[in-house]
TORKOL-4160 file (C-alpha; in steps of 0.2 Angstrom, whole numbers, padded with zeros to 4 digits, m for minus):
412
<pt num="1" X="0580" Y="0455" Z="0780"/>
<pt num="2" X="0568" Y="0451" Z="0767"/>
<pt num="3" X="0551" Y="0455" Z="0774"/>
<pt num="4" X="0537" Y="0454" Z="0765"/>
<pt num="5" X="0527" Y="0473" Z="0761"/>
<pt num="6" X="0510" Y="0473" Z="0775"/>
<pt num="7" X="0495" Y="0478" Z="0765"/>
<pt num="8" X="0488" Y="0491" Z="0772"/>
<pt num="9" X="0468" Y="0488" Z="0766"/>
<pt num="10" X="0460" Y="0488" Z="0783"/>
<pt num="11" X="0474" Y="0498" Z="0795"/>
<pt num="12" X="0460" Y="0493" Z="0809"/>
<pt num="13" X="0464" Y="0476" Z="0810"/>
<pt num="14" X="0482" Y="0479" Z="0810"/>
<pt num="15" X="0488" Y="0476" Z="0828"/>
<pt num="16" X="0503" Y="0484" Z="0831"/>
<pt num="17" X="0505" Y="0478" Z="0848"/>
<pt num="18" X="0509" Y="0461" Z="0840"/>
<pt num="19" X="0528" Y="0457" Z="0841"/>
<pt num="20" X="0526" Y="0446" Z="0825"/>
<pt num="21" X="0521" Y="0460" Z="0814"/>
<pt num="22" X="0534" Y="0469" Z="0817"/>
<pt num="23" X="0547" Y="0455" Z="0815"/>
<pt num="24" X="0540" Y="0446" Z="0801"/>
<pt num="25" X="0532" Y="0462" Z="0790"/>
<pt num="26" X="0539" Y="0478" Z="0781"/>
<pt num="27" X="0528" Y="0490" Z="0790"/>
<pt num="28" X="0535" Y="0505" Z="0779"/>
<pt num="29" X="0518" Y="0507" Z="0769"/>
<pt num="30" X="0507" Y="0505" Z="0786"/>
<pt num="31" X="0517" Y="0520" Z="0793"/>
<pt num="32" X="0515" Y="0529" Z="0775"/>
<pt num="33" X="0499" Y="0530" Z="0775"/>
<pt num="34" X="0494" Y="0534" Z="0793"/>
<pt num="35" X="0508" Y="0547" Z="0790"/>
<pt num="36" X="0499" Y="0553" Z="0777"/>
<pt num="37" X="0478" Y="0550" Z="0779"/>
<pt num="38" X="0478" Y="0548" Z="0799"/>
<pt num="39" X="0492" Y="0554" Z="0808"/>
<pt num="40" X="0484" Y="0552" Z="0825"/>
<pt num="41" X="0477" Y="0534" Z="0824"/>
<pt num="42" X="0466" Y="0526" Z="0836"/>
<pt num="43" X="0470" Y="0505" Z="0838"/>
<pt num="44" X="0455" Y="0499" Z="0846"/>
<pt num="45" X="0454" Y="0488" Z="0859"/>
<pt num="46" X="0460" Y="0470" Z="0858"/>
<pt num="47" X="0452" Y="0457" Z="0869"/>
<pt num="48" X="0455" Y="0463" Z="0887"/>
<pt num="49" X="0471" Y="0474" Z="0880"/>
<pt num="50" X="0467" Y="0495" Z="0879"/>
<pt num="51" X="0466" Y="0505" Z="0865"/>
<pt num="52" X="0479" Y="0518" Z="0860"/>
<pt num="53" X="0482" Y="0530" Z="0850"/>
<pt num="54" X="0498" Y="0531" Z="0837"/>
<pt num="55" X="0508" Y="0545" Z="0831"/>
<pt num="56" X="0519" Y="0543" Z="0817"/>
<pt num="57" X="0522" Y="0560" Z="0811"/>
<pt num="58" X="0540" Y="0568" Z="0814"/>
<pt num="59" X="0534" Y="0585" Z="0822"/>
<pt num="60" X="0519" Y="0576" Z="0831"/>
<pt num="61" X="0530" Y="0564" Z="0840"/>
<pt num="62" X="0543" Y="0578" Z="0845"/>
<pt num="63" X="0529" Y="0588" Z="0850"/>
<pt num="64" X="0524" Y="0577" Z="0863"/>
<pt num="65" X="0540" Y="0571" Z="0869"/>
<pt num="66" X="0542" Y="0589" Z="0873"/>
<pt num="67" X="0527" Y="0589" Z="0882"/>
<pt num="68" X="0528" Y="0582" Z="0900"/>
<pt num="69" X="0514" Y="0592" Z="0906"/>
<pt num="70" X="0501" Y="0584" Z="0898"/>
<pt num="71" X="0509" Y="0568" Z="0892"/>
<pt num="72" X="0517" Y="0559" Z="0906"/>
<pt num="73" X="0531" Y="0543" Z="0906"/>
<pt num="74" X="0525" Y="0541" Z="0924"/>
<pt num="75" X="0513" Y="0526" Z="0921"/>
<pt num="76" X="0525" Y="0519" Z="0909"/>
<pt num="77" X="0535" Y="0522" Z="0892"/>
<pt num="78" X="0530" Y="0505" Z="0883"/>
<pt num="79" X="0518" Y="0500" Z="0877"/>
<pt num="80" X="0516" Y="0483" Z="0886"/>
<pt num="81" X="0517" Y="0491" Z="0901"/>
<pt num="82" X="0505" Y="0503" Z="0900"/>
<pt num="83" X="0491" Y="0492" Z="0893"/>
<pt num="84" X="0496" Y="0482" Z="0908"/>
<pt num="85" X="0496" Y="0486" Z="0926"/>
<pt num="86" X="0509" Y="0503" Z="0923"/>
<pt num="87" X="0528" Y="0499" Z="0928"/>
<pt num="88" X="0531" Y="0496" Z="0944"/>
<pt num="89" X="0545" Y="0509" Z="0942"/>
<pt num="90" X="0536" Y="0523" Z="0939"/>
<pt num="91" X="0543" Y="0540" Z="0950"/>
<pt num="92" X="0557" Y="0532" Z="0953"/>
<pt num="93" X="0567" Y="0526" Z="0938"/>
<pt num="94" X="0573" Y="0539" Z="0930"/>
<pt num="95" X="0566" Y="0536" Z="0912"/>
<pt num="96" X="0550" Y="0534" Z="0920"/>
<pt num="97" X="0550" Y="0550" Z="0931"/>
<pt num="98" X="0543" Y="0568" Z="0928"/>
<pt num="99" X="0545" Y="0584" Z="0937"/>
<pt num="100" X="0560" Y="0589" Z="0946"/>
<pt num="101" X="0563" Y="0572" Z="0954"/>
<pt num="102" X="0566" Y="0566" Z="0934"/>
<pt num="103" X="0577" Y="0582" Z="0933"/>
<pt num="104" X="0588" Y="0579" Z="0948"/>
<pt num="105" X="0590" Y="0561" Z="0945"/>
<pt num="106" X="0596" Y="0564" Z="0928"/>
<pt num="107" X="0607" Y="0577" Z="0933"/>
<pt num="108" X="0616" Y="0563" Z="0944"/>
<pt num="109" X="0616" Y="0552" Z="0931"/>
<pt num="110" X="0624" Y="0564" Z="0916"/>
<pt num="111" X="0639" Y="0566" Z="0926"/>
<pt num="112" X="0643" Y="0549" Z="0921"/>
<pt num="113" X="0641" Y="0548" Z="0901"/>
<pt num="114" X="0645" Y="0566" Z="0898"/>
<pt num="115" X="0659" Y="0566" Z="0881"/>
<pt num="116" X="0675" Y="0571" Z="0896"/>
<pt num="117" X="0669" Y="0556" Z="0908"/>
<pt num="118" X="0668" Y="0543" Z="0893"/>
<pt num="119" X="0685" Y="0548" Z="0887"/>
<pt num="120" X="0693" Y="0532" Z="0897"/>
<pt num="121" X="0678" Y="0520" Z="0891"/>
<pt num="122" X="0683" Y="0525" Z="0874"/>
<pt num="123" X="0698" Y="0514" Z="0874"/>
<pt num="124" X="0691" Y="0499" Z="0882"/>
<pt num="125" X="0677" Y="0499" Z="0866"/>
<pt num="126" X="0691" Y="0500" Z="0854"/>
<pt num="127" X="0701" Y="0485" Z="0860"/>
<pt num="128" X="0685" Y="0475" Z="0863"/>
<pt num="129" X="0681" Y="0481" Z="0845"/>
<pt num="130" X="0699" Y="0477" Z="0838"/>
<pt num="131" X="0698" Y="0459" Z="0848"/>
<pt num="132" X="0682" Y="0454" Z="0842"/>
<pt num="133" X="0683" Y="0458" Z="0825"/>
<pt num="134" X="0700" Y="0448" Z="0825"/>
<pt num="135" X="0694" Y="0434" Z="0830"/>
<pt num="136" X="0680" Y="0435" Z="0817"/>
<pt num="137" X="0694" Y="0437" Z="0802"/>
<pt num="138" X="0702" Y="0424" Z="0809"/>
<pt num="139" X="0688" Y="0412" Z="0808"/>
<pt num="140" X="0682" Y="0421" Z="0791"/>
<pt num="141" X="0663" Y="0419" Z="0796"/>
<pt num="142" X="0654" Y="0426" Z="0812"/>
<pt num="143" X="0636" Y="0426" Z="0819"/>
<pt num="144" X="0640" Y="0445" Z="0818"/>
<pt num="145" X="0628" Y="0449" Z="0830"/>
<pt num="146" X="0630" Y="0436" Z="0843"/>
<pt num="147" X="0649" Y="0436" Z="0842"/>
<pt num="148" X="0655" Y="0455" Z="0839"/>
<pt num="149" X="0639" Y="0467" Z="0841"/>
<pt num="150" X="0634" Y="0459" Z="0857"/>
<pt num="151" X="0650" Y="0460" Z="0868"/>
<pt num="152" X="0652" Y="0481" Z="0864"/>
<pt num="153" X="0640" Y="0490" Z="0870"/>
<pt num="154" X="0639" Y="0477" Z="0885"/>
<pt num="155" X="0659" Y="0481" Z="0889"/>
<pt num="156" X="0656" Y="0498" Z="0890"/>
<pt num="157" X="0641" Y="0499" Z="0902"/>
<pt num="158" X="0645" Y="0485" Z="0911"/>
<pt num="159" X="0662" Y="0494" Z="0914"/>
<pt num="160" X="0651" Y="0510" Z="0918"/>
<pt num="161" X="0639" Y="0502" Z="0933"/>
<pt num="162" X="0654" Y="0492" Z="0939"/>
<pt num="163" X="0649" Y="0476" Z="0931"/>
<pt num="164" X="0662" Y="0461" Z="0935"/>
<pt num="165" X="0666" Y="0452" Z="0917"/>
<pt num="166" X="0663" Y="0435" Z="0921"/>
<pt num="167" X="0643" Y="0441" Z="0924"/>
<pt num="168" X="0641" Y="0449" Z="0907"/>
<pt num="169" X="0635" Y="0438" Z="0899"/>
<pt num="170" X="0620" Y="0431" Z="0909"/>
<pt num="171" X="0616" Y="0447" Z="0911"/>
<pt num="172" X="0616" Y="0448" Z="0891"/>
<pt num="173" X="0605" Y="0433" Z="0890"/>
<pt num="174" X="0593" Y="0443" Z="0902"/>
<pt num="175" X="0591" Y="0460" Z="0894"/>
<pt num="176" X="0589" Y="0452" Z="0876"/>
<pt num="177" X="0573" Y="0443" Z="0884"/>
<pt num="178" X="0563" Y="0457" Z="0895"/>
<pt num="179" X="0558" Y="0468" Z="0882"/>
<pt num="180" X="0562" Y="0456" Z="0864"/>
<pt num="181" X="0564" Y="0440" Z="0860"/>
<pt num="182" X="0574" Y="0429" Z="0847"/>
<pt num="183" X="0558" Y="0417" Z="0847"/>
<pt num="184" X="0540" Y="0422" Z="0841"/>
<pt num="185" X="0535" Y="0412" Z="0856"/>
<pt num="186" X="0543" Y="0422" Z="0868"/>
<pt num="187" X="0529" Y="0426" Z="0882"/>
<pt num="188" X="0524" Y="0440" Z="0894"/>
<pt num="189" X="0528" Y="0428" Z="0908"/>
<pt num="190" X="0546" Y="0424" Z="0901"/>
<pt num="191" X="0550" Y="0442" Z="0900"/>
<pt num="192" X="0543" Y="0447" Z="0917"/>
<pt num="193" X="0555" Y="0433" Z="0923"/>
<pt num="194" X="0569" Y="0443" Z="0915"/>
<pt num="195" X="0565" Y="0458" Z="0920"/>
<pt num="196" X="0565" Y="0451" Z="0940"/>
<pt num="197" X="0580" Y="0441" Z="0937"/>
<pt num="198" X="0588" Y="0457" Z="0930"/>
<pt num="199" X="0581" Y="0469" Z="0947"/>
<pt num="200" X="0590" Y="0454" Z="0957"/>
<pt num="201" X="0605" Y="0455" Z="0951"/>
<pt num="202" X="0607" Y="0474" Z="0953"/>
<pt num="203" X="0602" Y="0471" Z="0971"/>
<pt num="204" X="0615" Y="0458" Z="0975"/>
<pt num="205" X="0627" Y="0471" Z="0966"/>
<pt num="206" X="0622" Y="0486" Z="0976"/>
<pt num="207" X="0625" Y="0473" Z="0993"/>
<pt num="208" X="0643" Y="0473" Z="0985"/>
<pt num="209" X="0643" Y="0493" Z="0986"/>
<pt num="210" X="0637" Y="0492" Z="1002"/>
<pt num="211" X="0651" Y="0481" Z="1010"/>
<pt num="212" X="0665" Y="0487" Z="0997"/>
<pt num="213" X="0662" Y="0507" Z="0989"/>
<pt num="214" X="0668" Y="0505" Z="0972"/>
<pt num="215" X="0670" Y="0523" Z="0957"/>
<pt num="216" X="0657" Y="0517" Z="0948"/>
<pt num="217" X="0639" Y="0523" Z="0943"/>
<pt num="218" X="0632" Y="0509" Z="0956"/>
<pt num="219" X="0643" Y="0517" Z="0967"/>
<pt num="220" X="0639" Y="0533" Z="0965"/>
<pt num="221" X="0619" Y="0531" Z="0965"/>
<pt num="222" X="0622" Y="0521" Z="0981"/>
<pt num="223" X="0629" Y="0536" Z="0989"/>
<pt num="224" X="0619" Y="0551" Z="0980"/>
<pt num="225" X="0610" Y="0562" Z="0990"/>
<pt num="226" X="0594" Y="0567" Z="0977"/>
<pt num="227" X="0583" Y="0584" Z="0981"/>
<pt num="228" X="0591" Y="0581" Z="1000"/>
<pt num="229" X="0589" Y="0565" Z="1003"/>
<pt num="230" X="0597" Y="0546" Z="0999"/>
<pt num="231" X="0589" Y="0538" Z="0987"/>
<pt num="232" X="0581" Y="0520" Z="0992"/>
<pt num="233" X="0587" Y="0503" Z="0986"/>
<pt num="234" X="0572" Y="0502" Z="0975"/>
<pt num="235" X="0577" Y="0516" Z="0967"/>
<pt num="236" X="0594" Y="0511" Z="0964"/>
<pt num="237" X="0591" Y="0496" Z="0957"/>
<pt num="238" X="0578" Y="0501" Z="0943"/>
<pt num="239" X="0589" Y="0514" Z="0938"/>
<pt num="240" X="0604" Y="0501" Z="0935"/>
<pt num="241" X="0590" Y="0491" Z="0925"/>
<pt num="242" X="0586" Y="0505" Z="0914"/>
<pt num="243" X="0604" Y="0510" Z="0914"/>
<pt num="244" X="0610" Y="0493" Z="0907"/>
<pt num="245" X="0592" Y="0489" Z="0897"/>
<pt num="246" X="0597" Y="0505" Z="0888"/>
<pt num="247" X="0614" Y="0505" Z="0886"/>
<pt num="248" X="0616" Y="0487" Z="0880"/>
<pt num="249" X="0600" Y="0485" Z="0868"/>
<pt num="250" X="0600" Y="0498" Z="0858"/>
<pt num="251" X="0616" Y="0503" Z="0852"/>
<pt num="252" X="0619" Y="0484" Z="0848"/>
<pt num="253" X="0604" Y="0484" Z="0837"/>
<pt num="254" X="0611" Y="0498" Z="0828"/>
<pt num="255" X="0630" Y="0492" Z="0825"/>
<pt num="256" X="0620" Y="0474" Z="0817"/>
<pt num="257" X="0610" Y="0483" Z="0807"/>
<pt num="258" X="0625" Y="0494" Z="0799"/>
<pt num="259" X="0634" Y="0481" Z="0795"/>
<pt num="260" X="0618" Y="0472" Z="0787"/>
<pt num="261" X="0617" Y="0488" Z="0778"/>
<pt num="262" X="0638" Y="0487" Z="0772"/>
<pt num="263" X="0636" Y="0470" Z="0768"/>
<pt num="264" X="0623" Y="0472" Z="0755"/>
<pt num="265" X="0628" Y="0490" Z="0749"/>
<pt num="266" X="0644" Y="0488" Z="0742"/>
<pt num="267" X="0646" Y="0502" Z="0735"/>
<pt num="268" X="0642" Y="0513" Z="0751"/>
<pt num="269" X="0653" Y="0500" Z="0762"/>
<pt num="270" X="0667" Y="0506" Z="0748"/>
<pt num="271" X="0664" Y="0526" Z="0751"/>
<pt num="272" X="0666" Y="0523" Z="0769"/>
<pt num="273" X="0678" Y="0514" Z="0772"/>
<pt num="274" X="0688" Y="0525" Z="0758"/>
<pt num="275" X="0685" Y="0541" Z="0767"/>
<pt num="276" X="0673" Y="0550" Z="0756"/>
<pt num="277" X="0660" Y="0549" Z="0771"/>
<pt num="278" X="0662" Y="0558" Z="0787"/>
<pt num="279" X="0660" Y="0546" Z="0800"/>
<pt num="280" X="0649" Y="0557" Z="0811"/>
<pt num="281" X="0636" Y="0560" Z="0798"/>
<pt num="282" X="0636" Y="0540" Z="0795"/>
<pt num="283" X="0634" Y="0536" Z="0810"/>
<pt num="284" X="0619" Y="0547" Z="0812"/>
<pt num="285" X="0610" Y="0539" Z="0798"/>
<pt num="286" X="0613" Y="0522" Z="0804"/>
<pt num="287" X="0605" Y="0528" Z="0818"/>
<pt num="288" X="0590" Y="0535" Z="0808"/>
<pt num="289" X="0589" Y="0519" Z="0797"/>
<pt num="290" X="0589" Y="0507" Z="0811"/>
<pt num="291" X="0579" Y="0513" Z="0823"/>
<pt num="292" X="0581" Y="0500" Z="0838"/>
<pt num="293" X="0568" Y="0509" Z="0848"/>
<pt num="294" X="0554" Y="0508" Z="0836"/>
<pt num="295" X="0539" Y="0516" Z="0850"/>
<pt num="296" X="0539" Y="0528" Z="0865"/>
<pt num="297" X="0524" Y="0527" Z="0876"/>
<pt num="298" X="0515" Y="0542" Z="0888"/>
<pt num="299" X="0499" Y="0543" Z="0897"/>
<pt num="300" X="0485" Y="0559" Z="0892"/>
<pt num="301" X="0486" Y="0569" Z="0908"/>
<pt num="302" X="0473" Y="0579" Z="0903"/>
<pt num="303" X="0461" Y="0582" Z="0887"/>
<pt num="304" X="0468" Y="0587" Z="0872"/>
<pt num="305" X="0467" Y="0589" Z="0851"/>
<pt num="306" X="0478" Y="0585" Z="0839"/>
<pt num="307" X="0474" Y="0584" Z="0819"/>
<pt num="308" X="0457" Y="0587" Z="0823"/>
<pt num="309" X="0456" Y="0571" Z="0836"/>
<pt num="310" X="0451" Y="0572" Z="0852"/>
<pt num="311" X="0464" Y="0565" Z="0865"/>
<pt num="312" X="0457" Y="0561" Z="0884"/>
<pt num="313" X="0465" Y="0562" Z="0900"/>
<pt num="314" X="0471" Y="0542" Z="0904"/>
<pt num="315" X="0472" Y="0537" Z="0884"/>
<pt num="316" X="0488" Y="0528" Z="0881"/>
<pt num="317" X="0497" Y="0539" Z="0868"/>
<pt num="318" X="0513" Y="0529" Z="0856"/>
<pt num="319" X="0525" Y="0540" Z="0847"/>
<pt num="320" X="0531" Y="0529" Z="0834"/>
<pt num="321" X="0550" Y="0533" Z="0829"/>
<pt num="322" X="0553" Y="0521" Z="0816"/>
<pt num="323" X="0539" Y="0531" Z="0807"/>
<pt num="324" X="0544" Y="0549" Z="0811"/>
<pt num="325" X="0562" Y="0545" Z="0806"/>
<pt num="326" X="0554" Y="0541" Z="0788"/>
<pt num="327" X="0542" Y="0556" Z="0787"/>
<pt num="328" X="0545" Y="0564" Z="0771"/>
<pt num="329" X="0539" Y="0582" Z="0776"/>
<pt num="330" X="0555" Y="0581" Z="0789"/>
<pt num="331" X="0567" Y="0570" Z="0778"/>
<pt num="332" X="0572" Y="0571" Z="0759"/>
<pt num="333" X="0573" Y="0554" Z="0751"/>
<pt num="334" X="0570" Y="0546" Z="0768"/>
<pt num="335" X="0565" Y="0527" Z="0760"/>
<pt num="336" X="0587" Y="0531" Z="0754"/>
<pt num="337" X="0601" Y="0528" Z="0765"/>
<pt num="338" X="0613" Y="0540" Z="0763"/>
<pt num="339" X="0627" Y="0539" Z="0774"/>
<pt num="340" X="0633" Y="0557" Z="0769"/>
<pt num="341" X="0617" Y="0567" Z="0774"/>
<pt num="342" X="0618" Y="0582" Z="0781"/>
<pt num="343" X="0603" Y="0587" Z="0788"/>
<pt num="344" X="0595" Y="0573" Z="0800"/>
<pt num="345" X="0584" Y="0579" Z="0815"/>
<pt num="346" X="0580" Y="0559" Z="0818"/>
<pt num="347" X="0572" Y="0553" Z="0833"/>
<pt num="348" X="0581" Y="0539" Z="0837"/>
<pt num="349" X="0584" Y="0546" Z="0855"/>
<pt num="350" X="0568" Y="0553" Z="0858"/>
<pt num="351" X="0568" Y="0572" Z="0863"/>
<pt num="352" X="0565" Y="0583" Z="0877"/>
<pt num="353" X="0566" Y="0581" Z="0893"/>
<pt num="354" X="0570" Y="0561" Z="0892"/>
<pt num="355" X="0580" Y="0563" Z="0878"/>
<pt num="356" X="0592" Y="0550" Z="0879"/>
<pt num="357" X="0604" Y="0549" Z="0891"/>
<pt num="358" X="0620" Y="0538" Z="0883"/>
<pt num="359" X="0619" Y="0548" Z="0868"/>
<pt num="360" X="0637" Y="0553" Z="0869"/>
<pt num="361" X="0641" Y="0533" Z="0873"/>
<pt num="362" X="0631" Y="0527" Z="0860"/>
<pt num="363" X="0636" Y="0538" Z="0847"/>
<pt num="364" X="0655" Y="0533" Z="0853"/>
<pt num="365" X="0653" Y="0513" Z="0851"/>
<pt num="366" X="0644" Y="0515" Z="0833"/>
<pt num="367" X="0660" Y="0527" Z="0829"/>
<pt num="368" X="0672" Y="0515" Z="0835"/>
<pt num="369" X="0667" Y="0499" Z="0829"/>
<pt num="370" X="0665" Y="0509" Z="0810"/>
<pt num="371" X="0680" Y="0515" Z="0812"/>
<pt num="372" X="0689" Y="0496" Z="0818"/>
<pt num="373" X="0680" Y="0489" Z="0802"/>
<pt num="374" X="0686" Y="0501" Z="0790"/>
<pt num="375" X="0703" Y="0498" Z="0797"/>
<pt num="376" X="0704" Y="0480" Z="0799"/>
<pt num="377" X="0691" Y="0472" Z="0786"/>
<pt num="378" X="0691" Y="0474" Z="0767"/>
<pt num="379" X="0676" Y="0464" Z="0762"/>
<pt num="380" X="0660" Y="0461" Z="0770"/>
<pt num="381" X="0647" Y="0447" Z="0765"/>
<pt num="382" X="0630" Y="0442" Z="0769"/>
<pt num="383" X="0635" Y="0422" Z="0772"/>
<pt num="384" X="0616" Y="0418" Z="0776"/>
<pt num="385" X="0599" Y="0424" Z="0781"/>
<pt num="386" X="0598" Y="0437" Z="0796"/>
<pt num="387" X="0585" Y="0433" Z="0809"/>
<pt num="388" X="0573" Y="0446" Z="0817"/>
<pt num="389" X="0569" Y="0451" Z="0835"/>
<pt num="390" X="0551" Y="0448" Z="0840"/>
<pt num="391" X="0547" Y="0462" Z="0849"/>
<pt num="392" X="0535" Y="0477" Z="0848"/>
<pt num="393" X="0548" Y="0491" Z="0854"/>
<pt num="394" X="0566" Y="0484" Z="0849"/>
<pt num="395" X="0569" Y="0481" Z="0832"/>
<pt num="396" X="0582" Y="0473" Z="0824"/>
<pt num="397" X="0590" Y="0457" Z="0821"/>
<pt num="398" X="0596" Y="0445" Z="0834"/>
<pt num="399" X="0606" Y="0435" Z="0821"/>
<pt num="400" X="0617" Y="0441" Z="0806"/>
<pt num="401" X="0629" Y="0429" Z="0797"/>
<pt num="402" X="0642" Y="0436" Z="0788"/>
<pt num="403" X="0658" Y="0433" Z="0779"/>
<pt num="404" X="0674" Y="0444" Z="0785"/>
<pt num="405" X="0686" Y="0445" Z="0774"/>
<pt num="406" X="0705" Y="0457" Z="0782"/>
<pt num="407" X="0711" Y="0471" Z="0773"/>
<pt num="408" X="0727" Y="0467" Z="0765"/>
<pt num="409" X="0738" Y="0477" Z="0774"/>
<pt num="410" X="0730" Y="0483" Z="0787"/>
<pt num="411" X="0724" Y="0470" Z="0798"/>
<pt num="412" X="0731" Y="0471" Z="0818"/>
């Protein structure tokens, strides 16, 4: 996307709560100079909305993420949320849970997208994959995004939490609107709707479990026992909301913003799909480049210093990835994509203790769907203007039209 450059004169009245900026603005000079003047910035208040402090350094953020003893996720882990009234989840969904509840509960729940228990999913990406992006060839333009990137990730953890097809889709329509938006009008109230409409779907889906146990990770949360006990439908349902917020969002962000990248890069579309670049590594630095979840958020549990700056117990703390995943004292040539790099400690999963858990699943659908257009697609063209997602925690585009053009030879 062409965005323009945001001055960075007065980085005070920068709000970087504001879903447009982000969206409409290259904010790469912002986090170049906070990375390199004021690593540990204080936005202040805006109207009713708190303060917060944001971290853009690479070992700064990691630090932190690290550190769930004095920085906790149980208030919240976006920024919305916790300038708002905390989530409503907190100590009980798992990505907002500390301590050895958090531990047990993600114990559970890595049984399910460990590399052995994804093996079976693996196939269902690659003919959903092979499908979609026949259909594009055949057409020879797509809404990339809407019409291949959307249906992946959605096919794998819809399959995972026991998902029936037909439902995919709203259930798309709902995630894509309770933490982003593909309108700049988009409101707090229109994504609050999403959210509850998404809670109630998983609790009409946990009433199926009930009457009719099913293998699947609804299933399997419906009938866990966590630190000796069951856990509650509450419980249950937030943790399938997080589970499908996370497994859908992001890793679609990531696949449209790859093949942005190969359609305008030629030259690296021609490496990769020659072979003179290890998937793996590429995959890795689409992840770095991309950065889909753009902030983390934690609460101060106690006093602290950091840079020279004193940190209070209840400050909102914001540990920006899509800078730290550009920090020059971490990455060489990091304003460079280079799908070959061999060192790349990025942060697009976070780190420590909630450290992503569909890593292995998200790593999996990039691969596959790199691997399905290197095999089946010779050319790829921009055939129009992409268009952003508002949001101040995803980021990405929510429309990419491009020009598909099948490999001689090779197309299925």
């Amino acid at each position: 996307m062409n965005r323009p450059p945001l001055p960075t004169r007065d980085l005070d009245r920068i709000d970087l709560a504001d879903p447009r900026l982000h969206a409409e603005h290259d904010l790469g000079p912002v986090w170049r100079r906070l990375r390199d003047e004021d690593p540990v910035h204080w936005q202040p208040p805006r109207g009713t909305r708190e303060g917060f402090w944001v971290l853009t350094r690479h070992d700064d953020v990691r630090a932190v993420y690290g550190d769930a003893v004095r920085f906790t996720s149980e208030r919240g882990n976006v920024l919305d949320a916790l300038r708002g009234d905390g989530d409503s989840a907190g100590g009980r969904m798992v990505s907002v849970t500390d301590g050895p509840q958090h531990t047990a509960l993600r114990r559970l729940l890595t049984r399910s997208f460990s590399p052995g228990a994804l093996a079976a999913t693996e196939g269902l990406i690659r003919d959903a994959a092979r499908r979609l992006l026949r259909d594009a060839l055949d057409r020879g333009r797509c809404d990339f995004a809407r019409d291949v990137a959307a249906a992946i990730p959605l096919t794998a953890i819809g399959d995972l939490l026991g998902v029936p097809v037909a439902d995919r889709p709203h259930l798309l329509a709902m995630t894509s609107s309770a933490v982003s938006s593909v309108s700049p009008d988009h409101t707090e109230a229109d994504a609050w709707k999403a959210k509850n409409n998404i809670l109630f779907y998983f609790a009409g889906l946990l009433e199926d479990r009930r009457a009719e146990p099913r293998d699947d990770v609804t299933g399997l949360l419906a009938t866990a026992r966590v630190r000796g006990r069951a856990l509650t439908d509450d419980e249950i349902v937030f943790n399938c909301y997080s589970l499908i917020l996370g497994g859908d969002e992001t890793t679609r962000l990531t696949i449209v913003g790859m093949a942005y990248e190969l359609a305008r890069r030629p030259e690296t579309w021609q490496a990769l799909k020659d072979g003179r670049v290890d998937a793996d590594r590429a995959v890795e630095e689409f992840l770095r480049w991309t950065t889909p979840s753009m902030h983390q958020g934690r609460m101060a549990v106690e006093d602290s210093e950091l840079h020279g700056r004193r940190i209070r117990a209840g400050d909102i703390v914001t540990l920006w990835n899509v800078s730290a995943n550009r920090d020059e004292r971490v990455h060489a040539d990091p304003d460079r994509l280079d799908p070959a790099r061999a060192s790349n400690p990025h942060l697009a999963f976070g780190a420590g203790p909630h450290f992503c858990l569909g890593v292995h699943l998200a790593r999996l659908e990039i691969k596959v769907v790199l691997e399905e257009l290197r095999a089946m697609v010779g050319e790829i063209r921009l055939a129009g203007e992409p268009e952003p997602v508002y949001s101040n925690f995803f980021g990405g585009m929510s429309s990419l039209p491009l020009e598909l053009v099948a490999d001689g030879g090779a197309r299925r």
